[in-house]
TIVOMAR-934117 format. One line per 8 residues: number of its first residue (from 1); their letters; for each residue z, y negated, x of C-alpha. Coordinates in steps of 0.25 Angstrom, whole numbers, plus 5000, padded with zeros to 4 digits. Layout:
NUM = A = Z,Y,X; ... $
END
This chain:
1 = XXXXXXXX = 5040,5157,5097; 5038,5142,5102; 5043,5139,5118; 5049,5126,5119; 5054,5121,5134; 5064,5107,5133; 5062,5098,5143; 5073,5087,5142 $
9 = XXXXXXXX = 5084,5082,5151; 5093,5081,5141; 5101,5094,5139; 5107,5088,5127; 5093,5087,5122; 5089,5100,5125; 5101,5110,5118; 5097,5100,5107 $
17 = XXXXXXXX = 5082,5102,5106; 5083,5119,5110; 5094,5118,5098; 5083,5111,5088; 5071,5119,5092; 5079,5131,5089; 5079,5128,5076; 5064,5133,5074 $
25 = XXXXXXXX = 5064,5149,5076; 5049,5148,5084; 5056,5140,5095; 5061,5145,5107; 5069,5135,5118; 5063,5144,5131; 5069,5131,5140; 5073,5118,5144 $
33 = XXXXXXXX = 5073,5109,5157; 5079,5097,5158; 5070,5091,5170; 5054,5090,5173; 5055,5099,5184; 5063,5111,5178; 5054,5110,5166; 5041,5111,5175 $
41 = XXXXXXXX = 5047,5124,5181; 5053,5130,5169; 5041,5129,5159; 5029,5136,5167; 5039,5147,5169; 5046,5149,5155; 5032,5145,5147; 5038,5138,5134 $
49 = XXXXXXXX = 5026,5135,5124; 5029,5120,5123; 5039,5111,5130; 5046,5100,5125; 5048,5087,5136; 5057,5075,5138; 5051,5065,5144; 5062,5058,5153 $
57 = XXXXXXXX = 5069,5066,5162; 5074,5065,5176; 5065,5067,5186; 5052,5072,5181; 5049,5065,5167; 5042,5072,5154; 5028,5066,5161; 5028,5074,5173 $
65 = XXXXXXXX = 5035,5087,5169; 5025,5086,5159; 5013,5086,5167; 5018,5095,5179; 5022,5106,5167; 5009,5103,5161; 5003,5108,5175; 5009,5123,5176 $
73 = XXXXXXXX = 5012,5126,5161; 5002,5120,5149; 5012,5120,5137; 5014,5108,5127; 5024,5098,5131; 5031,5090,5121; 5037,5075,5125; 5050,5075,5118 $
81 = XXXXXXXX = 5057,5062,5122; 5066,5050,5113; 5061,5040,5121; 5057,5029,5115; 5055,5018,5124; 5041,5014,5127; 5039,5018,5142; 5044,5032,5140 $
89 = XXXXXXXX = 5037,5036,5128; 5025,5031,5137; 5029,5041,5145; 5029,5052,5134; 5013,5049,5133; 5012,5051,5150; 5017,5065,5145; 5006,5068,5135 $
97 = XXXXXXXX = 4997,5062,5145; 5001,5072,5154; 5001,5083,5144; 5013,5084,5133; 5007,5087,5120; 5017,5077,5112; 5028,5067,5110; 5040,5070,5101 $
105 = XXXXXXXX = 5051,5061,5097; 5066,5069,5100; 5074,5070,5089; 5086,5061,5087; 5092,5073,5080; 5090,5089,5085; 5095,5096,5073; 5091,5106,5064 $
113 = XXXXXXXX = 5089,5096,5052; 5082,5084,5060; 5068,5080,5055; 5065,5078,5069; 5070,5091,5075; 5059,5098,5066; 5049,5090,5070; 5051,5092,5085 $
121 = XXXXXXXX = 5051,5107,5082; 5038,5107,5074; 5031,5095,5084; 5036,5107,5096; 5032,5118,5089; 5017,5113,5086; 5016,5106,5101; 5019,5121,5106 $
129 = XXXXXXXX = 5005,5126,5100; 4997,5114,5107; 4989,5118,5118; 4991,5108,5130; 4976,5103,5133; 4972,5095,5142; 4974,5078,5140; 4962,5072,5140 $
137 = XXXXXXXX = 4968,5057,5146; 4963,5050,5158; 4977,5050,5168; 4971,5036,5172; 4969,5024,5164; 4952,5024,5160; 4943,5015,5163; 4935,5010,5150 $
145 = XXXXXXXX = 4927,5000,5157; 4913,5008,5151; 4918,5002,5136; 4923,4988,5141; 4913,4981,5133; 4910,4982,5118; 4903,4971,5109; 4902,4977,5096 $
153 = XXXXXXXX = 4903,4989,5088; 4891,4999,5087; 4897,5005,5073; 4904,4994,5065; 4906,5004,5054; 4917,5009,5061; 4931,4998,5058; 4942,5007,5066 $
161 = XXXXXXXX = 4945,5020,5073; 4957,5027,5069; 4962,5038,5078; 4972,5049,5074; 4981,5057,5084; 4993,5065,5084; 4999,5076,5093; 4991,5074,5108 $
169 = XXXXXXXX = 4986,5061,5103; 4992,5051,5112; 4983,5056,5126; 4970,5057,5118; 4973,5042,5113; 4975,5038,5126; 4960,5045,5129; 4954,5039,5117 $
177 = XXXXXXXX = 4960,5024,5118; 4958,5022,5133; 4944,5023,5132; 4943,5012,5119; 4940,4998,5127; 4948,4986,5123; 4937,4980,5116; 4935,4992,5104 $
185 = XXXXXXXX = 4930,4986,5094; 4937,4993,5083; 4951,4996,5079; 4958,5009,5083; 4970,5014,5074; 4977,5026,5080; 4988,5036,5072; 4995,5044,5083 $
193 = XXXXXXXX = 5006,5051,5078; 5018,5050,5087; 5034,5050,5086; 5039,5038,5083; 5043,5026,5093; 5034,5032,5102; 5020,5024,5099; 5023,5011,5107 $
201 = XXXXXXXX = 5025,5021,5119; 5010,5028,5117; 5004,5016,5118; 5011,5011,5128; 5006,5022,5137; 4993,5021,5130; 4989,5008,5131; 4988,5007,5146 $
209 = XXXXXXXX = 4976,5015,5146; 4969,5008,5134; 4959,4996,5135; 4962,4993,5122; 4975,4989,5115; 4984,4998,5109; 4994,4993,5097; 5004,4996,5083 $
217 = XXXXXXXX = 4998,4991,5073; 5007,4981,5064; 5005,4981,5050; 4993,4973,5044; 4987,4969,5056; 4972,4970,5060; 4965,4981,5067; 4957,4975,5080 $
225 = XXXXXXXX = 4948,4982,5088; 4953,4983,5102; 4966,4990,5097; 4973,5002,5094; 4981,5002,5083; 4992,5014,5083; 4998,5018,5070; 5014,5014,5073 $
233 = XXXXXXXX = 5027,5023,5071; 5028,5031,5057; 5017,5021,5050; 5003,5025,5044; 4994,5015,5050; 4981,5012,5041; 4972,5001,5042; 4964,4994,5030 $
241 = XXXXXXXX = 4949,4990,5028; 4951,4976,5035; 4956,4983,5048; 4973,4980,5044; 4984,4990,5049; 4992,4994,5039; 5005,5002,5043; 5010,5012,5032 $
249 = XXXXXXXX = 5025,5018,5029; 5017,5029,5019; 5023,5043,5022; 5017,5053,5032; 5005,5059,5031; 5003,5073,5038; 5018,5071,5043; 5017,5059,5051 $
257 = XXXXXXXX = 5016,5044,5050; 5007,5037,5054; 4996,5046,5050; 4982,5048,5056; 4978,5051,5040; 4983,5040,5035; 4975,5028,5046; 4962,5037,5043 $
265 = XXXXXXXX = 4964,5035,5028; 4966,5022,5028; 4953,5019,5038; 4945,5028,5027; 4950,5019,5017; 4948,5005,5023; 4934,5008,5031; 4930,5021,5027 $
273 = XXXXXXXX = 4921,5028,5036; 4921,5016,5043; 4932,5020,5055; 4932,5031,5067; 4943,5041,5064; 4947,5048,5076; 4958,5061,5077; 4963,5066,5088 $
281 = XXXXXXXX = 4972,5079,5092; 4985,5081,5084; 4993,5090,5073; 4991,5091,5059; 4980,5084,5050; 4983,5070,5050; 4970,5063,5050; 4962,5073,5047 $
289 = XXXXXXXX = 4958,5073,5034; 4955,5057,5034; 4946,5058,5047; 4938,5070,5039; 4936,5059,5028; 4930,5051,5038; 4922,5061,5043; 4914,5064,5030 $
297 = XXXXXXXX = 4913,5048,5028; 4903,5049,5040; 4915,5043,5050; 4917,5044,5063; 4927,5054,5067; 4931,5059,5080; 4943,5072,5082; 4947,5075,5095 $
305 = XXXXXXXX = 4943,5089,5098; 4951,5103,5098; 4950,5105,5113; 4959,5090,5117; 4968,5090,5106; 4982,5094,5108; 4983,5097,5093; 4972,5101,5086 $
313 = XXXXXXXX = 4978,5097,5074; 4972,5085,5066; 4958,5085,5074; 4957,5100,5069; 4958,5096,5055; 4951,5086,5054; 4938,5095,5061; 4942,5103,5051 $
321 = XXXXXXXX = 4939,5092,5038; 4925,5090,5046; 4929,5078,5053; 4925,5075,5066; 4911,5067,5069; 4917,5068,5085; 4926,5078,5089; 4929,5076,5104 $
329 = XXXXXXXX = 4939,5076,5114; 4946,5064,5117; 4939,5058,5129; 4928,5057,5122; 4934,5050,5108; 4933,5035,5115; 4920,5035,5116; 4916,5042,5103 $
337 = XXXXXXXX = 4924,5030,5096; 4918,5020,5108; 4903,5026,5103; 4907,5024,5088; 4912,5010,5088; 4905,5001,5100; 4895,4998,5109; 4895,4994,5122 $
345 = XXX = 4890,4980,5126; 4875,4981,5130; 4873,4996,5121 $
END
């Protein structure tokens, strides 16, 4: 049996969301509160096995009961918010900054027969079996200043990096990307799965920490170096052999949209070996059978390893096909993509 703790100030939410959860026999509503502070007392005395988080409330927000949970009782915390406005979806990300494990979308509809019920159960029930490890992000901004200068590229082989990342992928991102300089010569494509309307938000609260810039890609247009280009709402994102974005309505693969899979096969196809594929920590397979094809083509891959990923889902299975030239934590993925692709002015 499953432990789910509400946290929401909304009692009308709450009857709603105990009501729903119900429905799945291996769930047990063990309690609710509907203020930061009451949850902080009541969750290290009743010991739920994951706990589900608003993110505004009065007084304490999801941000600090987060953190201030997080520091008597390590249990996953799941952001559940409809907020959809820029500056507080930002503020969802503080929260995984500070040590929620995911973002999920609340249903417009809690009912028995609504899509969106089912997957909240099934995202709640999985983020329960994730052990809460330790973020590895810089609280302050970093300092990139050792890779301010590049003048060329030490392995023009390589065209683009594509990078894959689901569940626990938004932190690690902010570890990889803010040690890229502004002038990186190549273009970065990234596939993060995320709910919908909540993209502009991520890189909102990303881009502060990044040198270089961070965009949604429209379709057909060129891929530049000193850019990172983010796959857009419910669009496979691909990119074709003279570096043009293409943005794709095809149906999901591995159950989401845009797909890691599906931006690593078109790379395969329009340079070959010729790209860095890169997967971080996250459910399912998505990606990893594409980045194992690069592997065996002699490409650089890089997985994030066991021990930093949140879920060891699609980094385990690709490991498992063979892939993996580097297999690293995510403070050391910059400079193993910085190593591949440049060189310093002076080296």
């Amino acid at each position: 049996m499953i432990k789910v703790f509400i946290v929401d100030d909304s009692l009308t939410f709450i009857e709603a969301f105990r009501k729903a959860l119900s429905l799945d026999p291996e769930i047990e509503i063990v309690g609710y509160a509907r203020t930061g502070q009451e949850a902080i007392e009541k969750i290290p005395v009743i010991k739920p096995d994951v706990v589900t988080m608003d993110i505004i409330m009065p007084g304490l927000d999801g941000i600090d009961t987060t953190k201030r949970i997080l520091q008597s009782y390590p249990v996953p915390i799941v952001i559940i918010s409809s907020c959809y406005n820029d500056k507080e979806v930002e503020m969802m990300y503080e929260a995984i900054q500070v040590g929620a494990v995911s973002i999920i979308a609340k249903p417009r509809r809690l009912s028995s027969d609504s899509s969106e019920t089912l997957n909240l159960i099934r995202s709640i029930k999985l983020m329960s079996e994730v052990k809460v490890v330790k973020r590895y992000s810089k609280e302050k901004k970093p300092n990139n200043q050792q890779y301010q200068k590049i003048l060329f590229s030490s392995n023009s082989d390589i065209e683009v990096v594509c990078i894959g990342a689901s569940t626990g992928g938004p932190p690690v991102l902010k570890t990889i990307l803010s040690e890229i300089p502004a002038d990186f010569p190549k273009p970065i494509l990234v596939v993060q799965h995320i709910s919908p309307n909540f993209l502009k938000g991520m890189l909102s609260w990303l881009q502060p920490f990044c040198q270089i810039s961070l965009v949604i890609p429209q379709e057909g247009e060129i891929a530049e170096g000193g850019k990172v280009y983010f796959a857009p709402d419910n669009k496979h994102m691909g990119i074709d052999k003279n570096k043009k974005i293409f943005l794709s309505d095809e149906p999901p693969e591995h159950c989401v949209k845009p797909s890691v899979s599906f931006l690593f096969r078109s790379a395969l196809r329009s340079f070959g070996n010729k790209f860095l594929g890169v997967l971080l920590t996250g459910m399912g397979k998505d990606g990893a059978e594409e980045i194992a094809q690069l592997h065996r083509m002699n490409g650089v891959t890089i997985i994030q390893d066991k021990q930093s990923s949140v879920v060891f889902g699609m980094p385990g299975e690709a490991i498992r096909l063979g892939a993996g030239r580097y297999i690293l934590p995510p403070e050391k993925i910059p400079e193993a993509i910085i190593n591949q692709i440049c060189r310093k002015e002076g080296s």
